[in-house]
Backbone as CSV, one residue per row, in Angstrom:
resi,resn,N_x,N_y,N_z,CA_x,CA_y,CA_z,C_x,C_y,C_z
1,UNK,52.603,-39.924,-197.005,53.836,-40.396,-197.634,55.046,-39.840,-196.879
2,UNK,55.942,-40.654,-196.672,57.046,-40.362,-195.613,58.241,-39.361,-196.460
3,UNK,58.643,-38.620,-196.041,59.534,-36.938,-196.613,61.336,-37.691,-196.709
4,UNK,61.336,-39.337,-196.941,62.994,-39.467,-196.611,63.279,-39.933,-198.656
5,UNK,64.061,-38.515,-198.530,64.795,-38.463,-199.886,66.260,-38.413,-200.073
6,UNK,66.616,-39.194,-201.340,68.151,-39.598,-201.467,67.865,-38.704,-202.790
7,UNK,69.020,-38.006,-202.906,69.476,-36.765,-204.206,70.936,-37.416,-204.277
8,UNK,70.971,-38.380,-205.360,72.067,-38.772,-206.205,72.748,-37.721,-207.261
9,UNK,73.404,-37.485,-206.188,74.616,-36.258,-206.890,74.053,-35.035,-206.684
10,UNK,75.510,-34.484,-205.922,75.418,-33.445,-204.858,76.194,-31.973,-205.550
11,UNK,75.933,-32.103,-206.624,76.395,-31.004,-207.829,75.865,-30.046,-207.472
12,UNK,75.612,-28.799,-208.213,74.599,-27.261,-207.840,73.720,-28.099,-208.037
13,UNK,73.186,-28.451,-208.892,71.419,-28.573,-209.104,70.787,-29.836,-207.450
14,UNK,71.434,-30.692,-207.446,71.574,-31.728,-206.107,71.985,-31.109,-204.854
15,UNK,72.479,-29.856,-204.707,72.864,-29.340,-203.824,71.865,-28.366,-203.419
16,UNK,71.352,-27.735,-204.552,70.224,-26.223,-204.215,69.105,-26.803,-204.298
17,UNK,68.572,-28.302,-204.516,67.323,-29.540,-204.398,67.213,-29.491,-202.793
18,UNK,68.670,-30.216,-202.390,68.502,-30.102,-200.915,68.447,-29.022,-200.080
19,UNK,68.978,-27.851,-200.213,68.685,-26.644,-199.534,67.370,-26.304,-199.666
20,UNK,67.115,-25.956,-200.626,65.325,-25.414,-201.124,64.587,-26.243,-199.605
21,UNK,64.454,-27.963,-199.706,63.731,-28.428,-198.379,63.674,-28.342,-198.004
22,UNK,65.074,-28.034,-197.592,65.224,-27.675,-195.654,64.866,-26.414,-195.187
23,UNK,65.209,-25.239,-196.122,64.731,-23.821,-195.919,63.115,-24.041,-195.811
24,UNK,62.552,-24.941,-197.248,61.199,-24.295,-197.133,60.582,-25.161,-195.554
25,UNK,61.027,-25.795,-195.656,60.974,-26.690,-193.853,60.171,-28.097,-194.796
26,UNK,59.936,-28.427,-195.598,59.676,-29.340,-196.434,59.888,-30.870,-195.783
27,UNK,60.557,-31.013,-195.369,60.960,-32.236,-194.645,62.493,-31.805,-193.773
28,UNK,62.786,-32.779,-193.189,64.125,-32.428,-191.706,65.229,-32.906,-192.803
29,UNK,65.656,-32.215,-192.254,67.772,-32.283,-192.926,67.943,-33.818,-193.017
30,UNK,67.612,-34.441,-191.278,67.838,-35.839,-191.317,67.281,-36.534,-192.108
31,UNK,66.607,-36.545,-192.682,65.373,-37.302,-193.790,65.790,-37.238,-195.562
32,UNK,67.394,-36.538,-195.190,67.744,-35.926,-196.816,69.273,-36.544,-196.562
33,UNK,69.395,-37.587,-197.696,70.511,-38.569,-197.960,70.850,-37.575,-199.409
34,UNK,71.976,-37.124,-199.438,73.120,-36.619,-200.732,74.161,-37.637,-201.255
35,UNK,74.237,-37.888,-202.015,75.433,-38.381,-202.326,76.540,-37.463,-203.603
36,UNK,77.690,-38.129,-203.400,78.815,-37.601,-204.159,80.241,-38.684,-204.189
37,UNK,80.923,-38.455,-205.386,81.681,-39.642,-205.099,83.136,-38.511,-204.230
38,UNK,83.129,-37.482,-204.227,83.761,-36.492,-203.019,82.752,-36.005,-202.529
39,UNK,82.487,-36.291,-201.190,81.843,-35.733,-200.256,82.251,-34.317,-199.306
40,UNK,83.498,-34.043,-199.654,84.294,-32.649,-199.093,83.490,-31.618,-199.189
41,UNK,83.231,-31.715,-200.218,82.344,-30.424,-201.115,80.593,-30.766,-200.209
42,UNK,80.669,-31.437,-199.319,78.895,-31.557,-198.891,79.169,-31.013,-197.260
43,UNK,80.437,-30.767,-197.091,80.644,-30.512,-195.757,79.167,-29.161,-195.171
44,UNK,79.129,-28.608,-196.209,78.025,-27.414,-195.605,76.608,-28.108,-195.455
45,UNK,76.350,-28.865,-196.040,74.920,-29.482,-196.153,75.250,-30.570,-195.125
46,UNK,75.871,-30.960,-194.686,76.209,-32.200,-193.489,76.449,-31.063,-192.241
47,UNK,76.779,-29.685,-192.180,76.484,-29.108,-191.016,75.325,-28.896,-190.722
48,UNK,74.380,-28.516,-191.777,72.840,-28.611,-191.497,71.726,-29.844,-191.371
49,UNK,72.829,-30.767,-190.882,72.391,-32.030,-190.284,72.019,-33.295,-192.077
50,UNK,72.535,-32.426,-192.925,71.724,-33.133,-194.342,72.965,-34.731,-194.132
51,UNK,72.510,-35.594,-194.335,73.164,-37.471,-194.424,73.711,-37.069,-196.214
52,UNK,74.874,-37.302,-195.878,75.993,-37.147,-196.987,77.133,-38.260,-197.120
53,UNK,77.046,-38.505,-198.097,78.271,-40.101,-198.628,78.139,-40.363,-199.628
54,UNK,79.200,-41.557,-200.072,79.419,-42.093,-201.452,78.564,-43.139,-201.711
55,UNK,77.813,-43.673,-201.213,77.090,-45.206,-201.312,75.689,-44.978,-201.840
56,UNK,75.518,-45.008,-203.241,74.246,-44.388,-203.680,73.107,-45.563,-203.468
57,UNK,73.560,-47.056,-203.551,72.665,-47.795,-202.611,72.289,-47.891,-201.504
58,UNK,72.740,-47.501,-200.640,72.755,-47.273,-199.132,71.657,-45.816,-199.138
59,UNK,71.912,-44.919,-199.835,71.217,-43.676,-200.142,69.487,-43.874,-200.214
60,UNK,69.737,-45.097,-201.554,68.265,-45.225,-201.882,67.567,-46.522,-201.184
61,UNK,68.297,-47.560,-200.660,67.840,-47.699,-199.680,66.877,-47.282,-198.438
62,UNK,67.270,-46.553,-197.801,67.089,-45.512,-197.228,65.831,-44.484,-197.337
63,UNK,65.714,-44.646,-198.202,64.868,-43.483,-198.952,63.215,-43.776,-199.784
64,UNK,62.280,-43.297,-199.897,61.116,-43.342,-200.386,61.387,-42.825,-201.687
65,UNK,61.535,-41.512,-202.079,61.473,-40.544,-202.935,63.471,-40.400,-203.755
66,UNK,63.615,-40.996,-204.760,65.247,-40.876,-205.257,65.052,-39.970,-206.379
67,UNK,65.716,-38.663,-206.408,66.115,-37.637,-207.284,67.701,-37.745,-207.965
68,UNK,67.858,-38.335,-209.279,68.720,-38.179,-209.815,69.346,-36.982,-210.758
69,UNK,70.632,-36.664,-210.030,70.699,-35.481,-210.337,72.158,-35.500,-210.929
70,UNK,72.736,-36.250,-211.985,73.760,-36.383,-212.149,73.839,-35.974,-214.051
71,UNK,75.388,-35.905,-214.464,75.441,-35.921,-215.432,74.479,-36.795,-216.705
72,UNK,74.138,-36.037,-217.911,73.952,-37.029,-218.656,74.554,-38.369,-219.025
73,UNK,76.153,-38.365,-219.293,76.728,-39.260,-219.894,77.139,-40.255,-218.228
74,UNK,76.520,-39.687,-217.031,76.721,-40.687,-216.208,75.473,-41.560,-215.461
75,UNK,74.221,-41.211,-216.272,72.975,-41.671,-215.901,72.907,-43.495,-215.805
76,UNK,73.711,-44.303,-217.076,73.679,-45.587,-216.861,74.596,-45.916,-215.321
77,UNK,75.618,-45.527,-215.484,76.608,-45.998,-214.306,75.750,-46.088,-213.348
78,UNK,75.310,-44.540,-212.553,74.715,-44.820,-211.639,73.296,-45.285,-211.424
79,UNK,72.873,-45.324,-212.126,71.726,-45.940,-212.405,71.788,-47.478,-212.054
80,UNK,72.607,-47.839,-212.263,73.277,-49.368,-212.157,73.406,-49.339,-210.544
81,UNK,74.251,-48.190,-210.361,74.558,-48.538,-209.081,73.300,-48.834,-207.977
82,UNK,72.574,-48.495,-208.181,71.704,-48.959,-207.377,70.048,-49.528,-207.602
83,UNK,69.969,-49.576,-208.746,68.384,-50.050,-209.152,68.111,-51.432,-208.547
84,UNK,68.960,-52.386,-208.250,68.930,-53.817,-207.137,68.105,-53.126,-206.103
85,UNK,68.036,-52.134,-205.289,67.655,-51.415,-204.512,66.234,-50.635,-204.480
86,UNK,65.624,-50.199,-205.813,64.638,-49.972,-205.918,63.615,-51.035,-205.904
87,UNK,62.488,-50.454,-205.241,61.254,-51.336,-205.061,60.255,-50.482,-205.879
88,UNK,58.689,-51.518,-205.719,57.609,-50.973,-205.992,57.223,-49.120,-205.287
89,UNK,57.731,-49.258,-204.230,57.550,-48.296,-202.906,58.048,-46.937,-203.135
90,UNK,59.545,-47.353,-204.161,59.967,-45.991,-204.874,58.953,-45.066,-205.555
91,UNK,60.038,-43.613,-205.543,59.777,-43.013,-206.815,60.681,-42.414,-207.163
92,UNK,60.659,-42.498,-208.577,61.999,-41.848,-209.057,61.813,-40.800,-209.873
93,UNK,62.637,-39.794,-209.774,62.378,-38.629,-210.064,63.972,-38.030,-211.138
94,UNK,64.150,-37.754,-212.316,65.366,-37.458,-213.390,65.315,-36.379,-213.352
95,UNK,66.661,-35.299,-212.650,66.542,-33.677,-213.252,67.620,-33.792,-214.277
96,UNK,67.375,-35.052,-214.849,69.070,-34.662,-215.787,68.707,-34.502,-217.506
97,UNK,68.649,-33.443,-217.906,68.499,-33.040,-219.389,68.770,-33.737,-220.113
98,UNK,67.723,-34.172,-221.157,67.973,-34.781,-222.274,68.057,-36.312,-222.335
99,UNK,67.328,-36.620,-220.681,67.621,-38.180,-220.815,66.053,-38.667,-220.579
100,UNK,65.436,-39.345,-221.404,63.897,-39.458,-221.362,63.704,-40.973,-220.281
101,UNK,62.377,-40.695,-219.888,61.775,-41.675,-218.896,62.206,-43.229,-219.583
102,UNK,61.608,-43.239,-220.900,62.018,-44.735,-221.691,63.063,-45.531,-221.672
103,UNK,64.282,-44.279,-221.334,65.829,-44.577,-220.969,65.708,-45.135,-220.210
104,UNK,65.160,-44.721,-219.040,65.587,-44.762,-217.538,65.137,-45.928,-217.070
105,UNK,63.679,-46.484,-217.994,62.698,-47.478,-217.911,63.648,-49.289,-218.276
106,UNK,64.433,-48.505,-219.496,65.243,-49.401,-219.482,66.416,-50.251,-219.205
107,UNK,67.030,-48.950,-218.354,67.822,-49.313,-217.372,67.488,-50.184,-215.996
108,UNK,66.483,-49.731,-215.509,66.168,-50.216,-214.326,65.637,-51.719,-214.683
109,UNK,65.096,-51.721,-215.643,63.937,-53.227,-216.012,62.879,-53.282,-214.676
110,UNK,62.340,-52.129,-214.030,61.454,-51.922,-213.018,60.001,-51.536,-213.144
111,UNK,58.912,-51.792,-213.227,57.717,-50.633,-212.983,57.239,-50.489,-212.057
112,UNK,58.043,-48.391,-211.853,57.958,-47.821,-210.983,57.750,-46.497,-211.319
113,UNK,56.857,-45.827,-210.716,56.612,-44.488,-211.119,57.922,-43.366,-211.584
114,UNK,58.754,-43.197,-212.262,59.139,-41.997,-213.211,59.194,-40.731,-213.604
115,UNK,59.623,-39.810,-212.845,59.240,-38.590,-213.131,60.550,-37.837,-213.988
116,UNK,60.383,-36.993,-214.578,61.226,-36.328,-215.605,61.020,-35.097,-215.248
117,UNK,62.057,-34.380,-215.102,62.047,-32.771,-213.992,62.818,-31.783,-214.750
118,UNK,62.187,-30.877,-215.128,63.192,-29.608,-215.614,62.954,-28.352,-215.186
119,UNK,63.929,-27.996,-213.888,64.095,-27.103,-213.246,65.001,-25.609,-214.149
120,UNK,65.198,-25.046,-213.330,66.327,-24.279,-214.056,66.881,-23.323,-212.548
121,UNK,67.757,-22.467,-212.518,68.772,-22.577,-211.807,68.273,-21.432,-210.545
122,UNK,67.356,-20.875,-211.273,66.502,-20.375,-209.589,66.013,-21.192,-208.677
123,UNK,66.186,-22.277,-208.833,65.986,-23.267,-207.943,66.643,-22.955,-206.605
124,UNK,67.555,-22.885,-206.843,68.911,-21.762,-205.681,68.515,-20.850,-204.320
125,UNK,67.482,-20.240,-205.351,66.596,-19.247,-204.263,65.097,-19.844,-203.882
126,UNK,64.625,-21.284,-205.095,63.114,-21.594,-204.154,62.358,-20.572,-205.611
127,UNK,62.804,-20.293,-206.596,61.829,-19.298,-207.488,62.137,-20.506,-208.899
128,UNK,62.098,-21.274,-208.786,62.463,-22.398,-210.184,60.792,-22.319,-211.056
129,UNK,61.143,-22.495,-212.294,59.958,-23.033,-212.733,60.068,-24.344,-213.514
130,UNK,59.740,-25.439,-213.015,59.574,-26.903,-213.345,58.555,-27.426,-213.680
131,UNK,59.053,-28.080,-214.817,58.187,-28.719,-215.680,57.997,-30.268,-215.203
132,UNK,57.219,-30.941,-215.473,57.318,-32.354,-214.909,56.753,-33.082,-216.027
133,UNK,57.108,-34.677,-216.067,56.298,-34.992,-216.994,56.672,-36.674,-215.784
134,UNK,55.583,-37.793,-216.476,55.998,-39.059,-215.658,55.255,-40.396,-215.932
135,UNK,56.095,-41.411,-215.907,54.957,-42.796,-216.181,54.465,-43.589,-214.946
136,UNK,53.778,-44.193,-215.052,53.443,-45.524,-214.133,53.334,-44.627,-212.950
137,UNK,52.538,-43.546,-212.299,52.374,-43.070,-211.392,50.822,-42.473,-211.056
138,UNK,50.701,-42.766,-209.603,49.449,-42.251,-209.618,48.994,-40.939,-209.151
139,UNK,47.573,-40.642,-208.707,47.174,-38.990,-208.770,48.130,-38.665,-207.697
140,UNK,47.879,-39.602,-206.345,49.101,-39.584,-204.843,49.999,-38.706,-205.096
141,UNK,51.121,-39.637,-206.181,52.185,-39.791,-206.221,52.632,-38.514,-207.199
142,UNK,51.773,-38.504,-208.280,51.735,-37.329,-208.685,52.225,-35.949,-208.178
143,UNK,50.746,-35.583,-206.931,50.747,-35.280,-206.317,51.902,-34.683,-205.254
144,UNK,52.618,-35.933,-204.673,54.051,-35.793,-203.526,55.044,-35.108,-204.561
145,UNK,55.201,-35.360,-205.853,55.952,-34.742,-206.576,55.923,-33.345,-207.162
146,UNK,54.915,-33.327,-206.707,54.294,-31.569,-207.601,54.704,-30.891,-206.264
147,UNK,54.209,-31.088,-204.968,54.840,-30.911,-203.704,55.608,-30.357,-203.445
148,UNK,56.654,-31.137,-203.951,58.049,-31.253,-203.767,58.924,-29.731,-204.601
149,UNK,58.739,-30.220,-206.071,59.022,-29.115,-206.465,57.980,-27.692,-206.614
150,UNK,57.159,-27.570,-206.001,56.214,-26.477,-205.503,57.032,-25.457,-204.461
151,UNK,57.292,-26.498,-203.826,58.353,-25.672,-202.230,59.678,-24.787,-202.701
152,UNK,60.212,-25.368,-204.319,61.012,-24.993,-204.993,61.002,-24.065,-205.816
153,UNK,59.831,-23.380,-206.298,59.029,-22.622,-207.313,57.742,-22.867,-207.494
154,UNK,57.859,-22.705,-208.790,56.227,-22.976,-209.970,56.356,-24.278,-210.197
155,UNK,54.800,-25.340,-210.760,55.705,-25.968,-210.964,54.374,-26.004,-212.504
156,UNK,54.922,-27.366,-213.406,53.464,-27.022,-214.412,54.008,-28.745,-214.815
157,UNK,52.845,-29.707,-215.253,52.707,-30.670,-215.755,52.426,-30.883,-217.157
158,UNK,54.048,-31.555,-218.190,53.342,-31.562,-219.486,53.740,-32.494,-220.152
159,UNK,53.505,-32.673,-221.051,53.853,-34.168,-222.122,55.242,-34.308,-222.275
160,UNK,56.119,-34.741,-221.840,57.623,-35.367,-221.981,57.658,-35.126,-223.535
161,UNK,57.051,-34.689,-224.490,57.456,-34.431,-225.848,57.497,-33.244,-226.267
162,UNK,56.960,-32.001,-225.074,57.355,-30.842,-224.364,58.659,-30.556,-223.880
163,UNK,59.218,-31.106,-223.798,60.271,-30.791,-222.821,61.561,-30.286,-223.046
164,UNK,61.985,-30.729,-224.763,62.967,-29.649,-225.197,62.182,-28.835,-224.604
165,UNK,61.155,-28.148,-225.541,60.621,-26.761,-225.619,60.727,-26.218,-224.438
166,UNK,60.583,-27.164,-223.253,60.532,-26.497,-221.892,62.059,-25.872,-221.086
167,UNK,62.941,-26.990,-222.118,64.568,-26.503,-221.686,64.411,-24.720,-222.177
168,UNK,63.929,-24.874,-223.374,63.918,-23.012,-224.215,63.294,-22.420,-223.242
169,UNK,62.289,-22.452,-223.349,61.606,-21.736,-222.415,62.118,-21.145,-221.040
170,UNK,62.061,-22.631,-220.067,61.973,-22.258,-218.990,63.600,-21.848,-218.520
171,UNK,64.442,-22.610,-219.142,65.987,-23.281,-218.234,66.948,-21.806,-219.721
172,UNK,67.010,-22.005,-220.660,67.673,-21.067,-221.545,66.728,-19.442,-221.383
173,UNK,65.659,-19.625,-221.012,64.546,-18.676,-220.839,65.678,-17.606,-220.055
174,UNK,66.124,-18.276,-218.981,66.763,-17.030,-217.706,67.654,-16.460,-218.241
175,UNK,68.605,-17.344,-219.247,69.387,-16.451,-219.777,68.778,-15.476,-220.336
176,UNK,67.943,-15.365,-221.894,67.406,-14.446,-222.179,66.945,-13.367,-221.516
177,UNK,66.651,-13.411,-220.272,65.909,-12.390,-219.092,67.034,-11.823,-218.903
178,UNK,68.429,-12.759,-218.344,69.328,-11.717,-217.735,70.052,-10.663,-218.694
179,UNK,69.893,-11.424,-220.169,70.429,-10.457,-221.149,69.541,-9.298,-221.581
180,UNK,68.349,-8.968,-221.457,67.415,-7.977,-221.183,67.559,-7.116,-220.383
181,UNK,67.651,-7.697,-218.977,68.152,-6.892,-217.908,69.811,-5.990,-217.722
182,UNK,70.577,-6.966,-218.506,71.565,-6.385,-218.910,71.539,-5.217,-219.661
183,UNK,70.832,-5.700,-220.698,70.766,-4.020,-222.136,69.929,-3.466,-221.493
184,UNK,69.157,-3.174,-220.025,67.864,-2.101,-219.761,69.168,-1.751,-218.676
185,UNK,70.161,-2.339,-217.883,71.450,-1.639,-217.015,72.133,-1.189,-217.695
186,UNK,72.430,-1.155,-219.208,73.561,-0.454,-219.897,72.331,0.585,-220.109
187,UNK,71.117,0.831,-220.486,70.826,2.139,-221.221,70.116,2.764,-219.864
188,UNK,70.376,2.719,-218.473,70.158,3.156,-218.168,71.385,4.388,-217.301
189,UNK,72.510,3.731,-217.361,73.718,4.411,-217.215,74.180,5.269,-218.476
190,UNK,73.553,4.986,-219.601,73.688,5.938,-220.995,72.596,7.412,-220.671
191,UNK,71.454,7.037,-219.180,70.792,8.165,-219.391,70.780,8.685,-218.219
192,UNK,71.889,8.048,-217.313,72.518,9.111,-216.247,72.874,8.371,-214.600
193,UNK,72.409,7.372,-214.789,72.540,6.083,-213.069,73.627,5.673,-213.006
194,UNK,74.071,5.690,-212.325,75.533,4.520,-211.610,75.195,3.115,-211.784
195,UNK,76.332,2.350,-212.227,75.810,0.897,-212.687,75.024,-0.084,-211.571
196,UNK,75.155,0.667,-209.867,74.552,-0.424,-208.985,73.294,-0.053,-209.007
197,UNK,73.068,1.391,-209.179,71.710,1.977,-209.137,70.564,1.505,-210.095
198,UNK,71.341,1.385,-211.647,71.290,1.178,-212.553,70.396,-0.623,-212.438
199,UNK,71.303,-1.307,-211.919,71.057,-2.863,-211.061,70.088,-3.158,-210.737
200,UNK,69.796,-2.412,-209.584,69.124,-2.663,-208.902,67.340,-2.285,-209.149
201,UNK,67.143,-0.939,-210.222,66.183,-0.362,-211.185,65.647,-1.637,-211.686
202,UNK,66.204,-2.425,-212.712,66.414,-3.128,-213.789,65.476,-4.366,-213.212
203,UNK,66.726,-5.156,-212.224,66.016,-6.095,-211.710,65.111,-6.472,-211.026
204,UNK,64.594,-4.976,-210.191,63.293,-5.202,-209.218,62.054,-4.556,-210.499
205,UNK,62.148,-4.036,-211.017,61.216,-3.742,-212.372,60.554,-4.992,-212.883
206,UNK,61.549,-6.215,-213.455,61.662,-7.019,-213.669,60.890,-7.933,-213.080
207,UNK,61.182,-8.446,-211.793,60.920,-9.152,-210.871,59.283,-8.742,-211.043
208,UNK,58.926,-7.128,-210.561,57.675,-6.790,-210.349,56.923,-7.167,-211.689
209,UNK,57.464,-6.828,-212.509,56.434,-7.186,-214.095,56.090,-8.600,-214.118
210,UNK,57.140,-9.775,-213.401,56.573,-10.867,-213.765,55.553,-11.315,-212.503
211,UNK,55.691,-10.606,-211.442,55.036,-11.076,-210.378,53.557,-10.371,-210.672
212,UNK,53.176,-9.301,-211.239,51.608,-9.108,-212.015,51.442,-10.008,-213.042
213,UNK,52.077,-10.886,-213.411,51.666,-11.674,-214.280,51.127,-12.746,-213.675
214,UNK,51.803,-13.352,-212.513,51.836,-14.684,-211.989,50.153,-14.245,-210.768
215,UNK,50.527,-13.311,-209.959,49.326,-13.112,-209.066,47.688,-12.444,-210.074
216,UNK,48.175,-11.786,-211.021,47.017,-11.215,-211.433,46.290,-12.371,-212.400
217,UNK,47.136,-13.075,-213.175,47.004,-13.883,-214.043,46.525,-12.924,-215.371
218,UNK,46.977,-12.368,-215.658,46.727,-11.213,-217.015,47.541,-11.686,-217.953
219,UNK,47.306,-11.357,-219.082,48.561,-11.489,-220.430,49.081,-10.055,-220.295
220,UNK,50.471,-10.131,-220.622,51.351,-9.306,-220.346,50.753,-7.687,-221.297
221,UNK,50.064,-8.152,-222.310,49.387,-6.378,-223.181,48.406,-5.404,-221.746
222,UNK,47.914,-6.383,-221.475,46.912,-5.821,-220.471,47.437,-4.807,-219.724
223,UNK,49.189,-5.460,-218.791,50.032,-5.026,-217.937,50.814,-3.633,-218.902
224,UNK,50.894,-3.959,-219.963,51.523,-2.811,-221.220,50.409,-1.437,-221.119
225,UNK,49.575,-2.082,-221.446,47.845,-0.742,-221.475,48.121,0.267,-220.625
226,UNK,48.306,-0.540,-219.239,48.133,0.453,-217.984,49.397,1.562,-217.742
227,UNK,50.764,1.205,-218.569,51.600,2.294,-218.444,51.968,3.212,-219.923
228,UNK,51.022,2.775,-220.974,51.033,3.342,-222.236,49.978,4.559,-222.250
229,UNK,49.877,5.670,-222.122,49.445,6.770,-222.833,49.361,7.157,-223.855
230,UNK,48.681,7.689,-224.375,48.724,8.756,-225.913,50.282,9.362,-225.925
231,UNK,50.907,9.358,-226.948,51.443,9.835,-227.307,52.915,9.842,-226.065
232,UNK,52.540,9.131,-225.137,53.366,8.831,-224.355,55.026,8.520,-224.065
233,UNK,55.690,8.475,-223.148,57.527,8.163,-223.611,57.512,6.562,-223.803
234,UNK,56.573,5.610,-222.680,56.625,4.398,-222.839,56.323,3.656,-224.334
235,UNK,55.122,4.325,-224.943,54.718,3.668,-226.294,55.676,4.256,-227.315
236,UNK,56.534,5.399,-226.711,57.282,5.793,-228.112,58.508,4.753,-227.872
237,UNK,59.316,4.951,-226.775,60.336,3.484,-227.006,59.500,1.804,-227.411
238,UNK,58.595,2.008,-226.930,57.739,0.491,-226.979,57.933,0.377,-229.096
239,UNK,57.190,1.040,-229.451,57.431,0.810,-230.806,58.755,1.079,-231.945
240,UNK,59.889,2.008,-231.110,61.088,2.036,-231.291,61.773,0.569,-231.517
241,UNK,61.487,-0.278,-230.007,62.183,-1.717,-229.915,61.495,-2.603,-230.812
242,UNK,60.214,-2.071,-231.636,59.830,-2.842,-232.525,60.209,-2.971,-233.522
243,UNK,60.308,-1.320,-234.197,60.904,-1.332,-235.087,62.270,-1.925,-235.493
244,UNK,63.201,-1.904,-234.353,64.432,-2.632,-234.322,64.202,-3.823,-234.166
245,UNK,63.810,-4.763,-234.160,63.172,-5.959,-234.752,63.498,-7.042,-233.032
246,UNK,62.968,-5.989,-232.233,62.640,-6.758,-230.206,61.886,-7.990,-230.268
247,UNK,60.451,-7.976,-230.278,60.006,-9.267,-230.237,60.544,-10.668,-231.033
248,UNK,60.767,-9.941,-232.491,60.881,-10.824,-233.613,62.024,-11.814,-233.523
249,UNK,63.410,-10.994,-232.821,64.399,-11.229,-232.409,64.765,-12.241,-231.531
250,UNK,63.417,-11.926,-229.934,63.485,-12.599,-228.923,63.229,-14.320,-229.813
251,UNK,61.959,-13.566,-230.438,61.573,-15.201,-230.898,61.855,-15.843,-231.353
252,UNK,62.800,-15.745,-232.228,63.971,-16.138,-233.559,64.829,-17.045,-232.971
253,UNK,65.325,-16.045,-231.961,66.143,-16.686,-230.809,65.325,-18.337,-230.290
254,UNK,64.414,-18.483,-229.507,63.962,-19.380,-228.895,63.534,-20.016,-229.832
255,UNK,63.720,-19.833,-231.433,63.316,-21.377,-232.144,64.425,-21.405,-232.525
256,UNK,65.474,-20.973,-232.411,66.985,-21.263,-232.519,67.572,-22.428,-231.602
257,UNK,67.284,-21.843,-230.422,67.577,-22.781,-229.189,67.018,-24.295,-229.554
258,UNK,65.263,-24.090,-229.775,64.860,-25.266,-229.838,65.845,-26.013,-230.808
259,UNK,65.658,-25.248,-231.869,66.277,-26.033,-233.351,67.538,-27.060,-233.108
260,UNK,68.492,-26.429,-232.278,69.599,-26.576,-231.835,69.449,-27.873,-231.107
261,UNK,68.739,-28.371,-230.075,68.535,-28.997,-228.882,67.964,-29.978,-229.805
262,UNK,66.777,-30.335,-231.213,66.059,-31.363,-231.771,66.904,-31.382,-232.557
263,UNK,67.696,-30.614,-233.370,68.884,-31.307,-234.850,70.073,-31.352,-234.113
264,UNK,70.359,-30.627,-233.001,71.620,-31.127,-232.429,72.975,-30.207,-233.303
């Protein structure tokens, strides 16, 4: 399957889509059509040879693989703008929240494979974890798409009726992390570090706890066992943050989010 992709709308998320490729060497700069209706702002991605302009038909034209990456409330417009343009040959791929395949199905009046993408903003660095969900597509095609955002992060395949849950999770998820990491940099300057020192503790801790999760494949108690002792300092704060109501809290939280995102 040929690597020439058009990323309709050249926003952060359309912008750190196309970087991720080219870094991971994924396909050539030349093979990556951006669009924007100001193209000023693409001047850096057009020095790294990336095809940048306003003509989102001309884009997908052009192109095998179309990633729409634009506002919600601007998904019909452009959508319009170029679905004359889509063929059987496409695939189309939505990172835009909250707008389901059925939408998109009905905009186009096309059947063409569909994919529904929820990244979240480590995408930036190539560490994203994306969810996918998709119609009218096959194992191939599947396949070129899992690919794709693989080079970008994690990636995981699930029922499009998943996918709030996956905004909580995965995309509101980072916030929650960075606000963790935050209250473990404030109490660690309460017990004697400089705030960069403090930083830098926090977040490579962090980083390392989830990376025994991902290579070892363990549930996170297992990873708890090995630094808990009898009577230990770790299990005495460990059940401290319980008592102050840590887990219960986290979780409260993330059916909050959901709640929020399904009643609106």
């Amino acid at each position: 399957m040929k690597n020439t992709i058009a990323i309709i709308g050249g926003g952060n998320l359309g912008s750190a889509i196309a970087e991720g490729l080219i870094k991971s060497k994924f396909c050539k700069a030349v093979d990556i059509h951006i669009t924007k209706r100001n193209t000023a702002t693409l001047k850096n991605l057009q020095a790294k040879g990336i095809k940048a302009g306003s003509d989102n038909a001309a884009a997908v034209k052009q192109s095998q693989l179309v990633i729409l990456a634009v506002k919600p409330y601007q998904v019909s417009e452009v959508l319009n703008s170029f679905k004359k343009e889509l063929t059987h040959n496409h695939i189309l791929v939505s990172v835009v929240t909250g707008v389901f395949i059925k939408d998109i199905e009905e905009i186009i009046k096309k059947k063409l494979p569909v994919f529904r993408a929820m990244p979240n903003t480590a995408i930036a660095i190539q560490q994203s974890m994306t969810c996918l969900s998709f119609s009218n597509a096959t194992e191939k095609q599947t396949g070129y798409v899992k690919d794709v955002f693989s080079v970008l992060g994690k990636v995981a395949v699930i029922n499009e009726n998943l996918m709030d849950a996956a905004t909580v999770l995965g995309a509101c998820g980072t916030a929650y992390a960075m606000r963790y990491i935050r209250a473990n940099i404030q109490g660690g300057i309460e017990i004697g570090f400089d705030a960069v020192t403090a930083n830098l503790i926090a977040a490579q801790t962090v980083k390392g706890a989830a990376q025994l999760l991902l290579e070892h494949g363990t549930h996170p108690e297992q990873e708890i066992d090995k630094v808990t002792t009898p009577k230990g300092c770790t299990i005495a704060g460990l059940n401290e943050m319980e008592h102050r109501g840590f887990s219960s809290s986290l979780i409260k939280g993330i059916a909050t989010s959901y709640n929020k995102i399904v009643k609106g």
